[in-house]
C-alpha positions as CSV (number, residue, x, y, z in Angstrom):
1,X,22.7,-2.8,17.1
2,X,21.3,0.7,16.3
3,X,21.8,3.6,18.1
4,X,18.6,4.7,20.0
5,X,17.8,8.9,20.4
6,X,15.4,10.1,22.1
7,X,14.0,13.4,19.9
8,X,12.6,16.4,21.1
9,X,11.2,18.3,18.3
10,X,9.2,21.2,17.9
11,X,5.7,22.1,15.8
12,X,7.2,23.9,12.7
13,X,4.4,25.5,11.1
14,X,5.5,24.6,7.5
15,X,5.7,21.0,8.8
16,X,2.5,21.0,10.6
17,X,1.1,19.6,7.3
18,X,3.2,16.2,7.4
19,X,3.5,15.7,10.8
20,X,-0.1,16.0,11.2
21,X,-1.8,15.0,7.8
22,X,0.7,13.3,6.1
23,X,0.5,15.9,3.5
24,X,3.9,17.3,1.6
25,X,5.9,20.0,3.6
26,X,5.8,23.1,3.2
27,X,9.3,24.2,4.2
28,X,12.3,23.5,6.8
29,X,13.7,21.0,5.3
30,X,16.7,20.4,7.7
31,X,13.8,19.1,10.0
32,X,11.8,17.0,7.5
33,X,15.3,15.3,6.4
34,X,16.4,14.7,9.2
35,X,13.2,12.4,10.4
36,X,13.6,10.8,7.1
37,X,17.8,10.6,7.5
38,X,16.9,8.8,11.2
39,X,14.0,6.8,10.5
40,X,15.7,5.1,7.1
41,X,18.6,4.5,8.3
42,X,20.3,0.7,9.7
43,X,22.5,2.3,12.5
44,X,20.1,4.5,14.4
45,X,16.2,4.6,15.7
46,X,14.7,7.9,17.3
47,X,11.5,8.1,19.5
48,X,10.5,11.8,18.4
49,X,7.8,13.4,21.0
50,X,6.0,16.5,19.9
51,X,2.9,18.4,21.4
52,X,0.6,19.7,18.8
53,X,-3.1,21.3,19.6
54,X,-4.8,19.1,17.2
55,X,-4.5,15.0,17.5
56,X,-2.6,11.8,18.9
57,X,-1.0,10.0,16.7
58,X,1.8,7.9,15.9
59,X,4.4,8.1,13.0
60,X,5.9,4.9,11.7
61,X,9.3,5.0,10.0
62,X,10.6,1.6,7.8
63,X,13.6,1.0,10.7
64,X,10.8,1.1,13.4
65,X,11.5,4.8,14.6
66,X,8.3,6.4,15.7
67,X,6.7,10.3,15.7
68,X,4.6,10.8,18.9
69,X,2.0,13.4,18.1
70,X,0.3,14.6,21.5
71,X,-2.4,16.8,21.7
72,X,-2.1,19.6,24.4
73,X,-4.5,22.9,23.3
74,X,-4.1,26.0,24.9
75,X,-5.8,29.5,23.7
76,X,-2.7,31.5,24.3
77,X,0.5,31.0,22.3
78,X,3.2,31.8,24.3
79,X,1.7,30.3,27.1
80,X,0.8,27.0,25.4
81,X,4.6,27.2,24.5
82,X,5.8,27.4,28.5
83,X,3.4,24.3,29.2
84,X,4.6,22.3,26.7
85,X,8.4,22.8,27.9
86,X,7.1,21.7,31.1
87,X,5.2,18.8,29.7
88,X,8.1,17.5,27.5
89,X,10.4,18.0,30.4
90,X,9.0,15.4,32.9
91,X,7.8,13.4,29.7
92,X,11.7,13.0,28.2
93,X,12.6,12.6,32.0
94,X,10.7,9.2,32.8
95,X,11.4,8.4,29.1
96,X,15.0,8.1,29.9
97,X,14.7,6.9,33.5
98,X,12.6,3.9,32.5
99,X,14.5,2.5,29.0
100,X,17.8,3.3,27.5
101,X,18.9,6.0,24.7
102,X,22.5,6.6,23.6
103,X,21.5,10.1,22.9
104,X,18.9,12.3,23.8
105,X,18.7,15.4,20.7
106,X,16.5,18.7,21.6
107,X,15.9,21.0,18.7
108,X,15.5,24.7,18.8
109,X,14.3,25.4,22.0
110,X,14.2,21.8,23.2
111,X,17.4,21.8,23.3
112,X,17.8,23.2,26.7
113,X,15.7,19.8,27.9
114,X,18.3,17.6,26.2
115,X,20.5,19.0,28.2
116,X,18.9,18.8,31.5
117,X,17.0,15.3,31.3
118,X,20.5,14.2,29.6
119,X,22.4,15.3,33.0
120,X,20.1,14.1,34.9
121,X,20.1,10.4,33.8
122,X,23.6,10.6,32.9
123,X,22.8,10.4,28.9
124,X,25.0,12.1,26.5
125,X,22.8,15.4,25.2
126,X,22.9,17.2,21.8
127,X,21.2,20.7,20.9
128,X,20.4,21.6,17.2
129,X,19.7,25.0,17.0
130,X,18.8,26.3,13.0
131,X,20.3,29.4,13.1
132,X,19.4,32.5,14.9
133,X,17.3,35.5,14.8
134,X,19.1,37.4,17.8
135,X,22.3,38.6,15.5
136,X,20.9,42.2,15.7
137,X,19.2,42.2,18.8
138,X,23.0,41.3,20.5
139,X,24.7,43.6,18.3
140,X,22.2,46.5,19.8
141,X,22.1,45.3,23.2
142,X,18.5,44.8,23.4
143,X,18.2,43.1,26.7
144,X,14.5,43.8,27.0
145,X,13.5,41.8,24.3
146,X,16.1,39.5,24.8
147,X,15.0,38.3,27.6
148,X,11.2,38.1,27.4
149,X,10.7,37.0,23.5
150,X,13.8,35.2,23.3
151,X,14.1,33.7,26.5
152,X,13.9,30.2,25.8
153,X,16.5,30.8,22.9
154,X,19.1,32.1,25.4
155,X,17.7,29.6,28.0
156,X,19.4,27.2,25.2
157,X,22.5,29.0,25.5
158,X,22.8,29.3,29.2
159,X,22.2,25.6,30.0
160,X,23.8,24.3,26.8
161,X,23.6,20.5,25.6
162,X,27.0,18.7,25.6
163,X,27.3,19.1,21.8
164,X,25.6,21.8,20.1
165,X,25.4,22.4,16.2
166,X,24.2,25.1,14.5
167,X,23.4,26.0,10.9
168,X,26.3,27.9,9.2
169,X,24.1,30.0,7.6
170,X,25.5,34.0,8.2
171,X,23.8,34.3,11.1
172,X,26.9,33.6,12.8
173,X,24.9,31.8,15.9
174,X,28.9,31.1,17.9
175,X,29.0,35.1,18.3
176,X,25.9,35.2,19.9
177,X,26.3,31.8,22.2
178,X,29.3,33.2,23.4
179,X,27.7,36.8,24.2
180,X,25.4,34.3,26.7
181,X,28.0,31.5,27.9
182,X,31.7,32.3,28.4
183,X,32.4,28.5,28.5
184,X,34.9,27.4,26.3
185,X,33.8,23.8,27.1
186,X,30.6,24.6,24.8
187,X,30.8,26.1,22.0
188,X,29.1,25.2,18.9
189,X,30.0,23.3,15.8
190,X,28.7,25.0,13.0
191,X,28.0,23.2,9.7
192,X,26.4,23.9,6.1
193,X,22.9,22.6,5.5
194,X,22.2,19.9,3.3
195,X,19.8,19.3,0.0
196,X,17.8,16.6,-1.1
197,X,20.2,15.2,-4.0
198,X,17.1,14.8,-6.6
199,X,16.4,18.9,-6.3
200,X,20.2,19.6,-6.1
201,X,20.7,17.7,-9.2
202,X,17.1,19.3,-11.1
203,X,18.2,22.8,-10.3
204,X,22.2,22.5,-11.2
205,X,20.1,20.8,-14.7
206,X,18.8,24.5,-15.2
207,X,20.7,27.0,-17.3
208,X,22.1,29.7,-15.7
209,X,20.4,32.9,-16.6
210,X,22.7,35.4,-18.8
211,X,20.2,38.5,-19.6
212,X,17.3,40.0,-18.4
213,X,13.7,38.5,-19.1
214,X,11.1,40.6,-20.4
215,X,9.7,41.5,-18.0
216,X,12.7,40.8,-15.6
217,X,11.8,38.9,-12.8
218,X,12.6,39.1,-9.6
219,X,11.5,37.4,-6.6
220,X,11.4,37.2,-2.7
221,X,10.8,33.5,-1.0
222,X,10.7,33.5,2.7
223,X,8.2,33.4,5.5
224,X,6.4,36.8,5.4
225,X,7.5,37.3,9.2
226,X,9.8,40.9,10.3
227,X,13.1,39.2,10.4
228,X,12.7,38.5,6.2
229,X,12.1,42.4,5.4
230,X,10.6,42.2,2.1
231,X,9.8,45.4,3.1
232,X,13.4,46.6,1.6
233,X,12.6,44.7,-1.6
234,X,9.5,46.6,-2.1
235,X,11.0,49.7,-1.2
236,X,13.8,48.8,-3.8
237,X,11.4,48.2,-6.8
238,X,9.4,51.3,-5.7
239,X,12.6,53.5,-6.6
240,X,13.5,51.4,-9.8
241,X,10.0,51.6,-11.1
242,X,9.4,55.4,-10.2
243,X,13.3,56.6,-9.9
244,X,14.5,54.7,-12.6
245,X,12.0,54.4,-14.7
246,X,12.8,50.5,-15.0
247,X,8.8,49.1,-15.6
248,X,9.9,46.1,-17.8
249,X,9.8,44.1,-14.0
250,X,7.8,41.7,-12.3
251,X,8.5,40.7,-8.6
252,X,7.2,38.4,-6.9
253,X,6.7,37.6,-3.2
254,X,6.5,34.0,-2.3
255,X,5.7,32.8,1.4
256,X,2.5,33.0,4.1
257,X,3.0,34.7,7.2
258,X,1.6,37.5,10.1
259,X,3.0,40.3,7.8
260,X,1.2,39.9,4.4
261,X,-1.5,42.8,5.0
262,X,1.1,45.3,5.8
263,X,3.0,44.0,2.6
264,X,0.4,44.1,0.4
265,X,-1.2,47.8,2.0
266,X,2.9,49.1,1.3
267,X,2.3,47.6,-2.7
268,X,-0.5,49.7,-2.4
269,X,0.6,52.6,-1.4
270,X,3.7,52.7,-3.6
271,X,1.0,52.0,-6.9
272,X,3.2,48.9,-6.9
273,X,0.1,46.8,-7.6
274,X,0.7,46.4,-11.6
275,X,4.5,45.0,-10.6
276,X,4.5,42.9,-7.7
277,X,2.6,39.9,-7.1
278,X,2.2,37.8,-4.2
279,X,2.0,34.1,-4.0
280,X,1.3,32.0,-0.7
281,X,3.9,29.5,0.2
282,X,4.0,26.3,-1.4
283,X,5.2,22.7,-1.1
284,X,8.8,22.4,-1.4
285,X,9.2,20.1,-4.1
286,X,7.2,22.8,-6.3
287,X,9.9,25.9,-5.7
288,X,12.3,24.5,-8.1
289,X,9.9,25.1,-11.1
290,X,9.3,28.5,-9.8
291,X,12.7,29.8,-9.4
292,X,13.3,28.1,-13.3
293,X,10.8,31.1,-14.1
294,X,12.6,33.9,-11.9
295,X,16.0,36.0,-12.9
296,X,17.2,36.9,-9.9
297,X,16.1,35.9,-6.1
298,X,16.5,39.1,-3.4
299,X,17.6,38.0,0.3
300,X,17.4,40.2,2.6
301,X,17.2,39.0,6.3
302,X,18.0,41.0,9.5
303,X,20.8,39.0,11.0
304,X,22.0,36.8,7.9
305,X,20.7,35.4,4.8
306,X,22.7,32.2,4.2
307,X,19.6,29.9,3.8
308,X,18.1,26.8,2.2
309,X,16.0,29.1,-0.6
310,X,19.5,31.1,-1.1
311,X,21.6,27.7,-2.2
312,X,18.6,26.6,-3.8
313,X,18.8,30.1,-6.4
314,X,22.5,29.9,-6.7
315,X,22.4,26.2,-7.6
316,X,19.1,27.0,-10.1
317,X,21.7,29.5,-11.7
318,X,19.4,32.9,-10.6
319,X,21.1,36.2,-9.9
320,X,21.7,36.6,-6.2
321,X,20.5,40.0,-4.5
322,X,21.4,40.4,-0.9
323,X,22.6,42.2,1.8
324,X,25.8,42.3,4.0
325,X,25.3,41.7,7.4
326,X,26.8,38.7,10.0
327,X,28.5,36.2,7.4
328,X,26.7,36.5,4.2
329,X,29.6,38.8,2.9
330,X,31.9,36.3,3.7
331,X,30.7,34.4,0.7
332,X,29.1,36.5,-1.7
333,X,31.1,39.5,-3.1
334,X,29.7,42.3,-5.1
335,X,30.4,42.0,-8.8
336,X,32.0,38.6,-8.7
337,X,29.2,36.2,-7.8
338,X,26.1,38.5,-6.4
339,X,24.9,42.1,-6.2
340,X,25.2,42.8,-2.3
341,X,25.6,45.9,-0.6
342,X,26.5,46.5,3.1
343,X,23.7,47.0,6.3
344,X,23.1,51.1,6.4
345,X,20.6,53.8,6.6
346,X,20.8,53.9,2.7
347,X,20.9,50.6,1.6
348,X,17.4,50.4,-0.7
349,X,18.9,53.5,-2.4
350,X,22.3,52.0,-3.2
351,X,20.9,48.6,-4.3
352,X,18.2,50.3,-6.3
353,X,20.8,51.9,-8.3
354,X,22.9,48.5,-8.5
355,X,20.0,47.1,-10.1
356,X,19.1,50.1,-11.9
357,X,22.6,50.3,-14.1
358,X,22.1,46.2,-14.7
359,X,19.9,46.6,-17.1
360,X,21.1,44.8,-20.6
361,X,23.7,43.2,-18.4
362,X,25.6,40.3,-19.2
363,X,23.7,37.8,-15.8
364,X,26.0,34.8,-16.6
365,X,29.7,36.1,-14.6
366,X,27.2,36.2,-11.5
367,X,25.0,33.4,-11.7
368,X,27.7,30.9,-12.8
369,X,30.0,32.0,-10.5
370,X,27.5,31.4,-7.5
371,X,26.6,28.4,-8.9
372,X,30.1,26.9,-8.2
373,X,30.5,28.2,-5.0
374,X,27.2,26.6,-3.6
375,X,27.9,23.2,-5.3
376,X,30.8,23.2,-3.4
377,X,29.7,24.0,-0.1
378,X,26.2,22.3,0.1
379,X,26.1,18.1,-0.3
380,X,23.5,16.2,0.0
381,X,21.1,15.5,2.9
382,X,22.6,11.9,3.6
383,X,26.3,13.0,3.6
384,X,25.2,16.3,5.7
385,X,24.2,14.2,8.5
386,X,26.0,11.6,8.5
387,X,29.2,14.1,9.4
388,X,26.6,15.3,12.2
389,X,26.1,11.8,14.0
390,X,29.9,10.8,13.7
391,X,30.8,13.9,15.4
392,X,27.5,13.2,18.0
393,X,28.9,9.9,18.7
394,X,32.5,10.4,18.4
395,X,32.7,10.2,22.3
């Protein structure tokens, strides 16, 4: 007999598309996959609630697993947010108290209901919490906005699930559950993402690059949001075009967010406008053909960079530029498999040059050499989570 889960999920923006229109995604994958992981699959069946401001409506899934779409507007976001906790709170709670789950599973911020509605009707509870954008804010002691932006993110930590995993992506989210909660009864397991085995097997198809385009290209794809900084990117080709004297370039920003103005009002200030392009985010199945027209991919983020669109450009064979800060150095090393340089005051200047005494390089030591690591690190979707729900269920 199948498992039953009760799923708390959230509105991803990039996913508001499918869940709502039944229209591709447009990013997190982890969360599209692991709908389609659950809702395919003979040994389990989820009952996924999520509060949208748009329509009811019901998802269908081949094993009988279902989406619950309910509408709850509000005009204010972060209040709409609070309400919705509140609503899915006593919702998950007579869920549970009138039929029977195995396992109730809060994402993100849900978790901390999983937990609570899972103590409370003595079900076990699992938090899956994809990655962390506190790294810095910890490291800086920035209690202020800690505790009002982040709240619910530490309110995750504080009343922790029974098992919790994380993404293993650099943001090293075990430093910062333990800065919250001491408890050595909770820590988090912390495993790789997956990929869906069609695209891992199209971009490993690609060959690696070994020189320079003309024009090189280079290219930036993340949500256009302040954690990303493709500020530093821009500020990086600003030096090789007008430092360096390196105009044989093309970079490209690929993603949608709050931030695009200011982006694209810095590309105009640094008379970037003839070098840097932008592109709004796409579906996901298209990025593959993108990055088969791109050199090198930059990856930047405050707090970590090990990501989906990373393994993607190592397994497409690009050149990977990043930064080393939480884990990501732990993998990539300078000259051996990437172009990285450490988290300082100077960093645009020293990766400028990096990039600057590249030129006519030989590519293929890098991108080959990233290549290999990823393929060994990232399987596919299916095998990802199936390790997840045998360590959920393993008692």
């Amino acid at each position: 007999m199948a498992k039953k889960i009760l799923l708390l999920g959230e509105l991803y923006k990039p996913l508001i598309p499918w869940f709502l229109h039944d229209a591709p995604p447009k990013g997190v994958p982890a969360v599209y996959n692991l709908y389609q992981f659950l809702g395919n699959h003979s040994e389990y069946q989820f009952h996924s609630i999520i509060y949208n401001p748009e329509i009811n409506k019901v998802k269908k899934f081949p094993n009988g697993s279902v989406i619950e779409l309910k509408k709850f507007a509000f005009p204010v976001y972060y209040i709409w947010k609070l309400l919705v906790f509140l609503k899915l709170l006593l919702r998950s709670n007579q869920i549970l108290k009138n039929n029977s789950y195995d396992l109730v599973y809060g994402l993100s911020t849900f978790a901390t209901i999983a937990a609570l509605v899972g103590k409370w009707n003595k079900v076990p509870s699992a938090g899956r919490i994809y990655g962390t954008i506190l790294t810095k804010h910890v490291q800086d002691r920035n209690y202020f906005k800690l505790y009002t932006r982040f709240f619910f993110d530490i309110l995750a930590i504080k009343i922790p699930a029974d098992k919790v995993i994380a993404t293993l992506d650099g943001t090293e989210y075990d430093k910062v559950f333990h800065f919250f909660n001491k408890s050595k009864n909770r820590q988090p397991t912390l495993l790789y993402n997956g990929m869906d085995a069609n695209l891992r097997a199209k971009l490993l198809s690609f060959p690696v690059v070994k020189t320079w385009s003309s024009p090189a290209r280079f290219c930036y794809i993340a949500r256009l949001e302040s954690y990303k900084r493709q500020e530093l990117a821009i500020e990086i080709v600003d030096k090789l075009v007008h430092q360096y004297h390196w105009t044989d370039l093309e970079f490209t920003i690929l993603g949608s967010g709050s931030r695009a103005d200011m982006l694209k009002s810095l590309v105009q200030k640094k008379q970037l406008n003839q070098y840097i392009r932008f592109i709004a985010e796409m579906p996901h199945q298209e990025v593959p053909e993108f990055l088969a027209t791109q050199d090198a991919a930059f990856f930047f983020y405050e707090g970590g960079s090990l990501g989906n669109i990373l393994w993607e450009s190592a397994l497409a064979g690009r050149l990977i530029v990043t930064v080393d800060n939480a884990g990501t150095g732990l993998l990539f090393k300078d000259g051996i498999n990437s172009i990285i340089a450490p988290e300082s005051d100077d960093f645009v200047e020293v990766m400028a040059r990096k990039l600057s005494e590249l030129q006519g390089a030989d590519l293929s030591v890098y991108s080959q050499t990233s290549r290999e690591l990823v393929s060994g690190l990232v399987s596919t979707w299916e095998e990802r989570f199936e390790k997840e729900f045998k360590l959920l269920f393993a008692g």
